[in-house]
Residue, then its C-alpha position, 0 to 999 in steps of 0.5 A: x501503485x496503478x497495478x496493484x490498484x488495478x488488481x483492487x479492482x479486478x482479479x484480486x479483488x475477492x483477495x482484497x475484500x479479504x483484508x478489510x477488517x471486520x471493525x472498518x464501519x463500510x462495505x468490504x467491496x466499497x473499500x476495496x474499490x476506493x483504495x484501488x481507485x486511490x492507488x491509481x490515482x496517486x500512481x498515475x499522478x506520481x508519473x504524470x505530474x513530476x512538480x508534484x512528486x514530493x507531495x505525492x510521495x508523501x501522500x503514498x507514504x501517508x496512504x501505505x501507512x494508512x493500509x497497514x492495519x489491514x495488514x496488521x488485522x490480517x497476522x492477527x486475525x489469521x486471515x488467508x489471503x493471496x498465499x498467506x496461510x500461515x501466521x508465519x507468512x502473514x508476519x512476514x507480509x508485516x516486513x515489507x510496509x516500512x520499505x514501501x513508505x520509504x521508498x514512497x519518500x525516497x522516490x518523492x525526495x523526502x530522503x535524499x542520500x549525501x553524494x558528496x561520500x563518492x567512492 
């Protein structure tokens, strides 16, 4: 989360301005810069505040869902950010969200797996 937050708001800034959908009613770069500056801030508030991981995990699950129509947005529209050049390239982009809001729960201890099945 603080990396990619970081790119929001430096090299990969211009790609990230790329997603934000036409319909979104505020200035592209403005998005850009809040959602970089959100993923710091949770990023930096998963590692730092451990009492505090399940409710930030479930408020990066919440804020990776809340991004996803950007993703969406960018297969539909055929927008051509970071490499996704194709419809094919963008659709599979759309694969990995679910996997990020699970891992988000996992990590903040929504999911737990039975360790009473030990092989």
């Amino acid at each position: 989360m603080v990396a990619a937050g970081l790119l929001h708001l430096t090299v990969a800034r211009r790609e990230f301005q790329k997603l934000v959908p036409d319909w979104v009613p505020a200035d592209k770069d403005d998005v850009v810069v809040a959602s970089g500056a959100a993923e710091i801030a949770l990023g930096t508030a998963f590692l730092v505040l451990p009492k505090h991981r399940r409710t930030l995990g479930m408020a990066i699950a919440l804020f990776i869902t809340a991004v996803f129509p950007g993703n969406m947005a960018q297969y539909i529209e055929g927008r051509t950010a970071f490499g996704l050049d194709t419809d094919a390239k963008r659709k599979a982009r759309l694969f990995f969200q679910p996997p990020l809001v699970l891992w988000a729960l996992w990590a903040g201890g929504w999911l737990k797996r039975d360790d009473s099945e030990q092989i």
